[in-house]
C-alpha positions as CSV (number, residue, x, y, z in Angstrom):
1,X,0.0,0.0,0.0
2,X,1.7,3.2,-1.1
3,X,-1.2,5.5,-1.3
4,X,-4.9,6.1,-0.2
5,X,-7.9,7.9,-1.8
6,X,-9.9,10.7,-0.3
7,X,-13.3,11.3,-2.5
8,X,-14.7,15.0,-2.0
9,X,-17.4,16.6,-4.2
10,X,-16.6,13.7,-6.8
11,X,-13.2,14.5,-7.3
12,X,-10.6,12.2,-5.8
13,X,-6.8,12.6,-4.0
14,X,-4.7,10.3,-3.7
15,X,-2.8,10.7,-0.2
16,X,0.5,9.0,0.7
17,X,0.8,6.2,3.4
18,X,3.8,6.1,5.2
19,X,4.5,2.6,7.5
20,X,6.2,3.0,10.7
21,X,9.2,0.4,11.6
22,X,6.3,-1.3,13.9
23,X,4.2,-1.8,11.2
24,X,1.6,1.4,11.6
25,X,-0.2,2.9,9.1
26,X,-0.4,6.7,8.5
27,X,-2.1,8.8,5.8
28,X,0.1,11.8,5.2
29,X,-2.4,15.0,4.7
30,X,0.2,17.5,4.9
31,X,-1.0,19.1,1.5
32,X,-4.7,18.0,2.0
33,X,-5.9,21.7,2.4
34,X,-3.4,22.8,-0.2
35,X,-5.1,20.6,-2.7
36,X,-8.8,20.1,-2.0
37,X,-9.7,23.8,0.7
38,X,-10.5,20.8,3.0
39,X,-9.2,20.7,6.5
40,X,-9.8,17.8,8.4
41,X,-11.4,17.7,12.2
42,X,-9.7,15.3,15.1
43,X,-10.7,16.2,18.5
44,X,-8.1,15.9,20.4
45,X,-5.5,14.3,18.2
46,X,-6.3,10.6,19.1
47,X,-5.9,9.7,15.3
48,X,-3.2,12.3,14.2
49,X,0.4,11.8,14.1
50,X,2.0,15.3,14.7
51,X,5.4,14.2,13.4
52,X,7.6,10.6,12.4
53,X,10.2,9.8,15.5
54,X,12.1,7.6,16.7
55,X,11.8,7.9,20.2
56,X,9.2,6.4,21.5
57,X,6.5,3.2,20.6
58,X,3.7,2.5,22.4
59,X,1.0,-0.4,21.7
60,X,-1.5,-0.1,23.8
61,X,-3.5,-3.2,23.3
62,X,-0.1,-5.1,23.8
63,X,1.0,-3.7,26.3
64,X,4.4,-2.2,24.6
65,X,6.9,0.4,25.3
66,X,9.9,0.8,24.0
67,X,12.6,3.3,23.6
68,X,14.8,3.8,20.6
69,X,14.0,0.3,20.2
70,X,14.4,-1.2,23.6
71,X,11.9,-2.7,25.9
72,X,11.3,-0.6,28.8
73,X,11.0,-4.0,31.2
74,X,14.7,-4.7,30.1
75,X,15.8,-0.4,30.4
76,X,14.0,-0.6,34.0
77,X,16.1,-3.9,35.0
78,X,19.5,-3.1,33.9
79,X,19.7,0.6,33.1
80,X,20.8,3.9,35.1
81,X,18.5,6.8,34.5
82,X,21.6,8.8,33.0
83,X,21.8,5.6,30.7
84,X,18.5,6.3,29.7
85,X,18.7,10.4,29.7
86,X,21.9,9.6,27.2
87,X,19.7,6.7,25.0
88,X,16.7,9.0,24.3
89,X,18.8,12.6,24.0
90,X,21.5,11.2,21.6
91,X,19.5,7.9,20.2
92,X,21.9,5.4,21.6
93,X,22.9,3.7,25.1
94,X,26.2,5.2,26.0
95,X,29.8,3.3,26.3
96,X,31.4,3.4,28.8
97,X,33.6,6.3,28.0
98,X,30.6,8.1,27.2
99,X,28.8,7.5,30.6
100,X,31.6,8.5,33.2
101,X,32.0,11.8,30.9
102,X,28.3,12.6,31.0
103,X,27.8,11.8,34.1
104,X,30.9,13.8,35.4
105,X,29.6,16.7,33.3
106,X,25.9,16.5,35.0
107,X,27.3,16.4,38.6
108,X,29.6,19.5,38.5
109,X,26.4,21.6,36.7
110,X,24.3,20.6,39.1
111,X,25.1,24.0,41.2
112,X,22.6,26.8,41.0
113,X,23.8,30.3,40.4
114,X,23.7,31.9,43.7
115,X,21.3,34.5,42.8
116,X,18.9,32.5,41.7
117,X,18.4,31.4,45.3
118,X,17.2,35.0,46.3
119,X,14.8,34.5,43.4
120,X,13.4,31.1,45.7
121,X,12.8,33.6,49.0
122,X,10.1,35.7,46.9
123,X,7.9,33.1,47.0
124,X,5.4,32.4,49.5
125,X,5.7,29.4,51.6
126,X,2.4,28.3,50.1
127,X,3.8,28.2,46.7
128,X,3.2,24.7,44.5
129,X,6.5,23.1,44.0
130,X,5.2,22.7,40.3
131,X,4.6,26.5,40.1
132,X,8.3,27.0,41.4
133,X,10.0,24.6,39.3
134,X,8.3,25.9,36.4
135,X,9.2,29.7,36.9
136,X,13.3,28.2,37.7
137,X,13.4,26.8,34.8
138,X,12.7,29.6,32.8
139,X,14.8,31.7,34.7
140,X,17.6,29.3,34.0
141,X,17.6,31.7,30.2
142,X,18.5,34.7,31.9
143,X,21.8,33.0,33.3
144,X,22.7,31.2,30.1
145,X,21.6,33.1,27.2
146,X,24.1,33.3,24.9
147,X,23.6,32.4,21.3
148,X,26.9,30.9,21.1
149,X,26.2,28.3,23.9
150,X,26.7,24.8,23.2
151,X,23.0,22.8,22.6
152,X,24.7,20.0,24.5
153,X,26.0,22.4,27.2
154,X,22.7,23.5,27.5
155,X,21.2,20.1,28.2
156,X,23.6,19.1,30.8
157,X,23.0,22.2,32.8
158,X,19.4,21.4,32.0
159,X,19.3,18.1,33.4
160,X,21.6,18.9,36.2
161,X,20.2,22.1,38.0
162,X,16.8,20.5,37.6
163,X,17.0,18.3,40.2
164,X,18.5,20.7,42.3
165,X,15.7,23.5,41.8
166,X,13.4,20.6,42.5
167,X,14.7,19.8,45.9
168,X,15.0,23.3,46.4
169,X,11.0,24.2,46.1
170,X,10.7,21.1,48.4
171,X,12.4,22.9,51.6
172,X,11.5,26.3,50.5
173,X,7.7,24.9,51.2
174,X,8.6,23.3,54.4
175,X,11.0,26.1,55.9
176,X,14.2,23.9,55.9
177,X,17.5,25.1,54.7
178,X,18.6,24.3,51.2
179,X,21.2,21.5,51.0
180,X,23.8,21.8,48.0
181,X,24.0,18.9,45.8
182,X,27.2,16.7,46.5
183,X,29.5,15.3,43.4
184,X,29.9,11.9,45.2
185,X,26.4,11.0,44.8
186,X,24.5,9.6,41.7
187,X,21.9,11.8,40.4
188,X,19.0,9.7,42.1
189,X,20.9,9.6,45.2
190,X,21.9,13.5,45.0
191,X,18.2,14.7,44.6
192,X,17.0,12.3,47.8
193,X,19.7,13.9,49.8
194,X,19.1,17.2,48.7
195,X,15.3,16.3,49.5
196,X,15.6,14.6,53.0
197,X,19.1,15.7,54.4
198,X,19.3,18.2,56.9
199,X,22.6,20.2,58.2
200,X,22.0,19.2,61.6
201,X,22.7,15.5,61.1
202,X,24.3,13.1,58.7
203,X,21.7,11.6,56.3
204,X,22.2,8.1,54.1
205,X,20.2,7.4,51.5
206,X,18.8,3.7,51.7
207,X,19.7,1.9,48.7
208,X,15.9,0.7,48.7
209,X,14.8,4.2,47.8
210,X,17.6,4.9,45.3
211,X,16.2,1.9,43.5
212,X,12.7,3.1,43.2
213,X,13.5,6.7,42.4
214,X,15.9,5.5,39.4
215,X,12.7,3.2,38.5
216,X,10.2,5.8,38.5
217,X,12.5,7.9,36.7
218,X,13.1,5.6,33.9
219,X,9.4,4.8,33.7
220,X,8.3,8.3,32.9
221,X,10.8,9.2,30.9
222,X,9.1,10.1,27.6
223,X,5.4,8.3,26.5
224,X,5.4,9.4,22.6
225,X,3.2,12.8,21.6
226,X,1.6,13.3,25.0
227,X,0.2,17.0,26.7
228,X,3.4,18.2,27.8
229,X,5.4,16.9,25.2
230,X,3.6,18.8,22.6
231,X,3.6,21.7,24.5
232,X,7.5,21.4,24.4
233,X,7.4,20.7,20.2
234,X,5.1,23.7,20.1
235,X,6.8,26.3,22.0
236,X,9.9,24.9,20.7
237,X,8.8,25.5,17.2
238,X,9.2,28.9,17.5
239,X,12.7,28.8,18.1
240,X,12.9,29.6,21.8
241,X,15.0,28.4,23.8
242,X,15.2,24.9,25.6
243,X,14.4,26.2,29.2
244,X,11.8,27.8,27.9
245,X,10.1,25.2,26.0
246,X,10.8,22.8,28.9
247,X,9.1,25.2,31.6
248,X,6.0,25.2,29.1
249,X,6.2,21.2,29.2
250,X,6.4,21.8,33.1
251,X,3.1,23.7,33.5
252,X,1.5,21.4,30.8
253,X,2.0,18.7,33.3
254,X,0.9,19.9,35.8
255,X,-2.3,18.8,35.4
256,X,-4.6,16.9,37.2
257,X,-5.3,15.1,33.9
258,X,-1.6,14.5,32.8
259,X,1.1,14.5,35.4
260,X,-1.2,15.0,38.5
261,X,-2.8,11.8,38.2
262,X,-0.9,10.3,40.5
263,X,-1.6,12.9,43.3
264,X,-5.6,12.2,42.4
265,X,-5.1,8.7,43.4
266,X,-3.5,9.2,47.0
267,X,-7.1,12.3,47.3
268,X,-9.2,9.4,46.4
269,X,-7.2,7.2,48.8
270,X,-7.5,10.3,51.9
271,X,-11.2,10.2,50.8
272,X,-12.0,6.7,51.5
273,X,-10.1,6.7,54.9
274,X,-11.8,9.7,56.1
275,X,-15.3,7.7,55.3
276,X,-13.9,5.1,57.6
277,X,-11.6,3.2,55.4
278,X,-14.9,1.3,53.7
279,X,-12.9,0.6,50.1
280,X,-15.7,-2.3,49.2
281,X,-17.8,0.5,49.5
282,X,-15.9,2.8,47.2
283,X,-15.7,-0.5,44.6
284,X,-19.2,-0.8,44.6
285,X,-20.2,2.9,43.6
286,X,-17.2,2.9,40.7
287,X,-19.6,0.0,39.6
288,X,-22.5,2.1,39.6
289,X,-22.6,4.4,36.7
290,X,-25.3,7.0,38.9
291,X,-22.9,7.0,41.9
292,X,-20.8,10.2,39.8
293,X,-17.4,8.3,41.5
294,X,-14.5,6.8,39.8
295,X,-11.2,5.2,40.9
296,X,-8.5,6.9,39.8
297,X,-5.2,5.1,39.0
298,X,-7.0,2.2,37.3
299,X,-7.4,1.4,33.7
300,X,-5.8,3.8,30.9
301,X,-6.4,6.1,27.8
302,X,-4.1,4.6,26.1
303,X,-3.0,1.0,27.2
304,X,-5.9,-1.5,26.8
305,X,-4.1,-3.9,28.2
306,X,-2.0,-4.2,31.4
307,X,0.5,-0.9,31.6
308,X,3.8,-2.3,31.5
309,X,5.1,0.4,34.2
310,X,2.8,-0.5,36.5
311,X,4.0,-4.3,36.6
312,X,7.5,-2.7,36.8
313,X,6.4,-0.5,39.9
314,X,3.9,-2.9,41.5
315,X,7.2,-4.8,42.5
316,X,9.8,-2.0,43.4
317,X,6.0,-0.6,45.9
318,X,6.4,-4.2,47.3
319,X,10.1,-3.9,48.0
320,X,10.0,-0.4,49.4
321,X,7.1,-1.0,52.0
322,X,8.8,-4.7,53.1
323,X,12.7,-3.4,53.6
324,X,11.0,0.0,54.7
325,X,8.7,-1.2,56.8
326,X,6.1,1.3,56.4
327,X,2.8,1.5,58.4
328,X,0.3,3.9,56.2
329,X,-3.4,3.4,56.3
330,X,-3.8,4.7,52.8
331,X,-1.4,1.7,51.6
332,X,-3.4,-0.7,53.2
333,X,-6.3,0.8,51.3
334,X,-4.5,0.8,48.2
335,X,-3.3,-2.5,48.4
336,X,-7.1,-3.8,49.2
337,X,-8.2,-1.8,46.0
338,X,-5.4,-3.4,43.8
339,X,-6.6,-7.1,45.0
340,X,-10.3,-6.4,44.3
341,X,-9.2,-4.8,40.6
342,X,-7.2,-8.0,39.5
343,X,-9.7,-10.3,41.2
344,X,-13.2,-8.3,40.5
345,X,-15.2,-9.8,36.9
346,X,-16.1,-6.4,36.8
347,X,-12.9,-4.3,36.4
348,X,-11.5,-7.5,34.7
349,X,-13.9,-7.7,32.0
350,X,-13.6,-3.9,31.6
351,X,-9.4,-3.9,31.6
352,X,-9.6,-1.8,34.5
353,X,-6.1,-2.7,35.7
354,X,-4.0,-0.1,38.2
355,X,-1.9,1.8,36.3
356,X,1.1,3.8,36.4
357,X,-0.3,6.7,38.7
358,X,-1.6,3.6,41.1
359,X,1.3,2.2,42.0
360,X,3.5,5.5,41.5
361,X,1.4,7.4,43.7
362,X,1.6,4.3,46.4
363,X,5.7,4.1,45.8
364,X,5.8,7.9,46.2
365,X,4.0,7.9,49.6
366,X,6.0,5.1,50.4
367,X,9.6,6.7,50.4
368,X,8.3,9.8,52.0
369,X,8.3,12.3,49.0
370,X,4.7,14.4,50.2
371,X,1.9,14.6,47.4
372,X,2.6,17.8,46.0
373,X,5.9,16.8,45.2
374,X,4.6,14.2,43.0
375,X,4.6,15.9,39.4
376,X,7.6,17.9,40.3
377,X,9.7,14.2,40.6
378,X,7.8,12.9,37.4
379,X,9.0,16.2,35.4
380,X,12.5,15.2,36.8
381,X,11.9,11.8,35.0
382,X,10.3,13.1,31.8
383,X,13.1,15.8,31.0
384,X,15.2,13.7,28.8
385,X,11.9,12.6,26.6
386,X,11.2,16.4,26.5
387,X,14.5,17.8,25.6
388,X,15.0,14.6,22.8
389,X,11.0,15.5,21.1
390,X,12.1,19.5,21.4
């Protein structure tokens, strides 16, 4: 099949078809309105391709993701998130030459320019992380604006002072002093210290938790031609520059429908404790169509099948509250609302399976990082699928 036909008025166009490496059909329209006056009309984009890339696949009714060609179940098992930042960014897994020199480069940009931490004390304790980590980034272009700048230079700072301005809006909103990022840490290890260390004792991060942040990291790392990530191609388009396209992806994320999922989840889960901790009753009124109430974190958009992350993360949630030994009693209603959805007929039939936001939203709890931190560690994990679709 090299082309299709479009009939309009009686007169015909033949459109090209263009097959993806995994076998998916698309009919190019590029020159459709060019041709015939005719636009065409796709609420909300769920049959348009905006571009060809080689990024990202997802099959939702299998159950797929890969990047640049590699299954994220084997990325999640025997990759670093800077292996991972390195495969999307530059399209292939680093040697290891190329590792030790990126990862050297990240850890000695990961200093903030000291005035940008008077630009932290303007705002108010009450401040979303989100809303901080969003106006940083863009800030980051009136430190390193000049034209000559290196793209690649750009990234690394990019990636690096991220994670710092990200622990930074943490103890801004709690009224802690900052902690400076250390060059003898990993980056997952670096942003936990920088979260959870204080100058008044020595802090260690558990190994457990540097696991499951490197995970989560890896898992939302890009997911093909989504809000944010368009909102990065679009602003990008216009030839600004990368901090701020990324701060646009930032604030596109920020949604309760995109990146704040996961904090919707742990609500619900407040909810039903506050009601007495009844989850059957909860089940039982997501059955019930009248009821206006739905679980979030189960079933998805775009995977019709069982999300791929969410196996990933259903484990590392199992490891972190055994070696942990956490007591919550919203994990013990979580874990009662995951057994009824892989049990139930109902949310069986339907494909209702926890996803991604479930069991990230339980592993966040779990290692302490408080709910509105949530999106602001996910936009951590998505930067290098942002800055590789920019």
């Amino acid at each position: 099949m090299t082309h299709a036909n479009l009939t309009l008025d009686g007169k015909s166009y033949e459109l090209p078809v263009l097959v993806g490496t995994e076998g998916e059909i698309g009919i190019d329209i590029s020159d459709l309105r060019a041709r015939s006056g005719a636009i065409t009309l796709d609420n909300g984009y769920a049959n348009t391709g905006s571009c060809t890339s080689g990024i990202a696949f997802i099959d939702g009714d299998q159950g797929i993701l890969r990047y640049r060609g590699y299954p994220i179940e084997e990325l999640a098992e025997q990759a670093s998130f800077e292996e991972v930042s390195y495969l999307l960014i530059w399209g292939h897994l680093p040697n290891q030459q190329e590792l030790r020199e990126f990862r050297h480069r990240v850890k000695y940009h990961s200093l903030l320019h000291e005035a940008m931490k008077r630009l932290f004390e303007d705002f108010p304790p009450t401040a979303h992380p989100m809303a901080v980590l969003s106006a940083m980034v863009a800030s980051l272009s009136a430190f390193y604006n000049r034209e000559d700048d290196n793209p690649d230079l750009n990234i690394v700072r990019l990636l690096a002072k991220a994670s710092t301005i990200a622990a930074f809006s943490y103890k801004k909103s709690v009224g802690q002093p900052f902690v400076y990022p250390r060059n003898d840490l990993s980056y997952t290890q670096n942003f936990l210290h920088m979260m959870f260390a204080v100058p008044a004792e020595p802090y260690r991060v558990p190994p457990v938790l540097d696991r499951a942040l490197n995970l989560l990291l890896i898992l939302h790392a890009d997911h093909e031609q989504n809000c944010s990530t368009s909102s990065v191609r679009m602003v990008g388009s216009s030839r600004t520059n990368l901090f701020a396209a990324i701060s646009a992806g930032v604030c596109a994320l920020w949604g309760p429908l995109h990146g704040g999922a996961n904090q919707e989840v742990i609500q619900m889960l407040k909810q039903i404790r506050d009601d007495g901790g009844n989850y059957r009753k909860y089940v039982e009124m997501a059955k019930d169509k009248s009821s206006g109430f739905r679980l979030m974190g189960f079933g998805h958009r775009v995977y019709k099948n069982f999300d791929p992350r969410a196996k990933i993360l259903k484990k590392a949630a199992d490891d972190v509250l055994k070696e942990m030994k956490v007591s919550d009693p919203l994990l013990e209603i979580a874990k009662n609302l995951e057994e009824v959805a892989l049990h139930d007929e109902f949310f069986i039939e339907r494909k209702l399976y926890p996803n991604v936001d479930f069991y990230s939203g339980i592993l966040y709890r779990a290692m302490g990082i408080p709910t509105e931190m949530f999106t602001v560690t996910f936009a951590l994990g998505r930067l290098p699928g942002w800055i590789a679709q920019s």
